[in-house]
C-alpha positions in Angstrom: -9.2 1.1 5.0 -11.1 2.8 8.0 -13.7 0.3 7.4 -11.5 -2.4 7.6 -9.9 -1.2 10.5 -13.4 -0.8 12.4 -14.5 -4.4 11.6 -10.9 -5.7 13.5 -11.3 -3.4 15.7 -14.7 -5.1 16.6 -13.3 -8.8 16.5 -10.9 -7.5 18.7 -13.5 -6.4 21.1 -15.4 -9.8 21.0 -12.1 -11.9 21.0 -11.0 -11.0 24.2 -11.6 -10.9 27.7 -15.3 -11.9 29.7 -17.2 -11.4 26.2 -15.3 -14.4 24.7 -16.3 -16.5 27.1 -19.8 -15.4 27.5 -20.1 -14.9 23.7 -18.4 -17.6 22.2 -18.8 -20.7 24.3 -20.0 -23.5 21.5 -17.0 -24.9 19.7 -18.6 -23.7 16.6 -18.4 -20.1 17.4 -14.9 -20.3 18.4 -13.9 -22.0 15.6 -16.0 -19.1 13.2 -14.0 -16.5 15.5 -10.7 -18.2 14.0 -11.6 -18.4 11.0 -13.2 -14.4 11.0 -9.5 -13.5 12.6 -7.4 -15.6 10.0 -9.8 -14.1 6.7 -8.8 -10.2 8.6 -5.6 -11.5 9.2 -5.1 -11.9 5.0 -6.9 -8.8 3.8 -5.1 -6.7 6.4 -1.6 -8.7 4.2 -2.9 -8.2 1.2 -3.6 -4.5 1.8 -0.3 -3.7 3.1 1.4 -5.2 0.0 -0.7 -3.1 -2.0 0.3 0.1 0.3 4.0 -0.8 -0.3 3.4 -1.4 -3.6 2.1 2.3 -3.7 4.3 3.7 -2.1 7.2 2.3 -4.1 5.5 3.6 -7.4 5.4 7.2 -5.6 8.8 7.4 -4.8 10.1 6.2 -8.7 7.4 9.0 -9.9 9.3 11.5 -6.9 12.7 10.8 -8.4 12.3 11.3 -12.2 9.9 14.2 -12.0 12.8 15.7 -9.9 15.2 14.5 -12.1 13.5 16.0 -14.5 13.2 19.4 -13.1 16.4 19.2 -12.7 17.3 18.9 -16.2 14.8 21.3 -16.9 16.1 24.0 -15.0 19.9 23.7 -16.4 21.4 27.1 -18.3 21.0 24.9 -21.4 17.6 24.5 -21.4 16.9 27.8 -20.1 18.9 29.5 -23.4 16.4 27.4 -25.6 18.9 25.1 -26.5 17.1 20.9 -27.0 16.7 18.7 -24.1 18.8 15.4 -24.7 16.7 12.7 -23.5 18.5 9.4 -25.2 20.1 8.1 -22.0 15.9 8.0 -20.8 15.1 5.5 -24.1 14.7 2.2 -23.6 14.1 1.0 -27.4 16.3 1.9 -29.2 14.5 1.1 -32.6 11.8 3.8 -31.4 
């Protein structure tokens, strides 16, 4: 991610202001510079979605492990008694 954000960081440099029109003065090159922004412009997307995408698995793990500590820590459990974990099963048949 640093990485990526170095090499945007550097297109942003070159896309803007006096450099772009020193740089970059052949249609070619400006169309490249497009092209370059729009491929940055999708891996930054994709990236995010896959942060999100993280981050929503961290917060299920968040909630049962404290659901679980939770049912861990109740007077039943602690006096040795089971741990009644059917409302937790999805197949039945299992």
């Amino acid at each position: 991610m640093g990485a990526l954000g170095l090499m945007i960081l550097f297109v942003g440099f070159l896309a803007t202001g006096a450099t772009r029109h020193r740089v970059y003065r052949a249609w070619s090159a400006r169309v490249g510079g497009r092209i370059s922004c729009a491929v940055f412009m999708s891996i930054t997307y994709v990236l995010q979605l896959g942060w999100i995408v993280m981050f929503i698995f961290l917060i299920i793990v968040t909630v049962f492990y404290t659901i679980f500590w939770a049912l861990c820590s109740s007077d039943r459990v602690q006096n040795k008694q089971c741990i009644d974990f059917t409302q937790f099963v999805v197949f039945h048949g299992l």
